[in-house]
N, C-alpha and C positions, 0 to 999 in steps of 0.2 A: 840897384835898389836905393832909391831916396834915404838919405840921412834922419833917423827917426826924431818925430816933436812929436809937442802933449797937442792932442785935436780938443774937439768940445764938449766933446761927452763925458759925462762922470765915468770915473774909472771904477773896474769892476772884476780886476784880475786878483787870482791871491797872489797873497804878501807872507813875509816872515812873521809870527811871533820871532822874539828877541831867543828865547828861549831853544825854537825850533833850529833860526837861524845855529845857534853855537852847536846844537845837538848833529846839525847835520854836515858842520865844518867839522867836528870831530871824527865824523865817520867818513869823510872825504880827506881828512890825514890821513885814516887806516886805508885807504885804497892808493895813498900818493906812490908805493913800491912799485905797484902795478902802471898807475898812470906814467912813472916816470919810466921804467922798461919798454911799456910800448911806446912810448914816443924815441926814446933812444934807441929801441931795437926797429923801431915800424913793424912790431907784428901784427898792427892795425894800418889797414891802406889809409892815406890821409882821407882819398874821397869817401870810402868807408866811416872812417869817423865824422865827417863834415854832415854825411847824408845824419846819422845817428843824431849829433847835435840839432840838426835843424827840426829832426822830429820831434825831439823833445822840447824844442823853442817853441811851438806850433802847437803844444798841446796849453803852453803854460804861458805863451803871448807877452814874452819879454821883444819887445823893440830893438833894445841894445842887441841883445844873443841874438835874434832873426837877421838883423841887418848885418851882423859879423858874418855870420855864419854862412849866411845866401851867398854874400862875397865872397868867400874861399872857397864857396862850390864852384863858383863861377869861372870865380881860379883857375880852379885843375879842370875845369872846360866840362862841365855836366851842362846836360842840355836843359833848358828854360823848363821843357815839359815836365822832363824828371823830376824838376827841382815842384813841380807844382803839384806833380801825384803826390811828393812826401807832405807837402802844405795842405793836401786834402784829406790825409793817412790811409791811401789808394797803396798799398803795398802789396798786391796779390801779383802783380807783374816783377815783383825785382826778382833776383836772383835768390835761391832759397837761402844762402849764407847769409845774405845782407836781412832779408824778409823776416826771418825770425830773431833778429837783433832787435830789427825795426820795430816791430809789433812787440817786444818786450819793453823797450825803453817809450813806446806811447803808454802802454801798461803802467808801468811803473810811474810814469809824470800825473796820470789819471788817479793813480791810489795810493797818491801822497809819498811815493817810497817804500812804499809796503804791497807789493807784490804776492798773489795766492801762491801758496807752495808748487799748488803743479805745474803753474808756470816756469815760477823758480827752477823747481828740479828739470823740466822741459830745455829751458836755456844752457843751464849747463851741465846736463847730460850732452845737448848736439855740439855745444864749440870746446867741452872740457875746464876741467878748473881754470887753468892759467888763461886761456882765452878768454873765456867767459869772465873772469874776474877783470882782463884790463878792457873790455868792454863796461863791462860794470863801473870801472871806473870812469871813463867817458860819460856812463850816464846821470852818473853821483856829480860830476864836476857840473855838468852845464845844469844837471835840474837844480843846483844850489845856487848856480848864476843866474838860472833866470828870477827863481824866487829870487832874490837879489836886487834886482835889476829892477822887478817889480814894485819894490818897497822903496828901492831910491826914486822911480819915477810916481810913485803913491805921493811920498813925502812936496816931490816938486808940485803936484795938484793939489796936497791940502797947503802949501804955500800961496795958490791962487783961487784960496775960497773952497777948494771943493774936494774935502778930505774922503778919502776911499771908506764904504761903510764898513765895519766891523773891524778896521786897521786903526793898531793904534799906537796916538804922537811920539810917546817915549819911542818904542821899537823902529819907528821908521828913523826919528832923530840918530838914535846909535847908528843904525844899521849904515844910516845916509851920512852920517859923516866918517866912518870906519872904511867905508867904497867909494864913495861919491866920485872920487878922482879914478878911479881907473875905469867909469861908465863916460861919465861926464868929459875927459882930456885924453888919456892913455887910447882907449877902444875908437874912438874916432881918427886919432893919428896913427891908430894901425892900420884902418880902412882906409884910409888917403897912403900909404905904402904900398898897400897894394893894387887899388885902382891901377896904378899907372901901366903895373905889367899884364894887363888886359889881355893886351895885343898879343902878347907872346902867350896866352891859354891855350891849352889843347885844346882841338877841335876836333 
């Protein structure tokens, strides 16, 4: 996947409120117990998590997250096609364990964070509190990267004339200088890390 730049067209993705933005890092602290168990224990398979992430990049059309994230699918050797049913939210073929994550966390990216209860209780009635909470977490982190990510590439086009409608200067200015570095230097020299072991992906 090409390295993401701003094209020519007015941008048209949401952004943070300033407000939202901090409202939704707070609730992404209350899940960091969980994010950090499953990443220290792996009771989430990476490809698992990777598939999760990219769903929710793809509802919410963060560049930075898509292009990370396709990368480390790529990684652990998911094949092209696969990677393109989740880019079209074609989920009826995965496996039912993955399928009802997946169809949660596009849910959820769709209704701001705010999920219908019977879904809610749907999700974790099948995976269980603790699972279904460090999925949760997975989906709280990347939908707060993408909005994110949004706001810092919103900021870069109203930099070149062409401010995102109803996004506004104060919010992105914080937002884009509090991240700016970990979209713009950090997240790029993690995808040049990894390119190189291509070769060695499962296949």
């Amino acid at each position: 996947m090409n390295k993401p730049t701003l094209n020519k067209k007015d941008f048209s993705k949401r952004t943070y409120r300033l407000k939202d933005f901090l409202y939704d890092l707070i609730t992404l602290f209350s899940s960091c117990p969980y994010l950090i168990r499953a990443a220290y224990e792996k009771t989430i398979e990476p490809v698992f998590r990777e598939k999760i992430m990219v769903a929710v990049s793809n509802v919410l059309g963060c560049k930075f997250c898509s292009w990370l994230h396709t990368e480390l699918l790529l990684k652990e050797g998911v094949d092209k096609k696969e990677i393109t049913k989740i880019l079209a939210s074609e989920i009826g073929s995965f496996p039912e364990h993955e399928a009802i994550a997946l169809a949660f966390a596009i849910h959820y990216s769709e209704t701001q964070g705010r999920p219908k209860r019977e879904l809610w209780e749907k999700f974790f009635n099948y995976y269980g509190e603790d699972t279904a909470k460090s999925i949760l977490s997975y989906i709280r982190a990347i939908y707060w990267g993408n909005l994110t990510g949004n706001t810092v590439e919103a900021f870069l086009y109203r930099l070149r004339g062409r401010p995102a409608e109803g996004s506004k200067f104060l919010d992105e200015l914080v937002i884009f200088s509090l991240t700016a570095p970990y979209f713009l230097i950090i997240l790029p020299l993690i995808v040049r890390m990894i390119k190189p072991n291509f070769g060695t992906a499962k296949r």
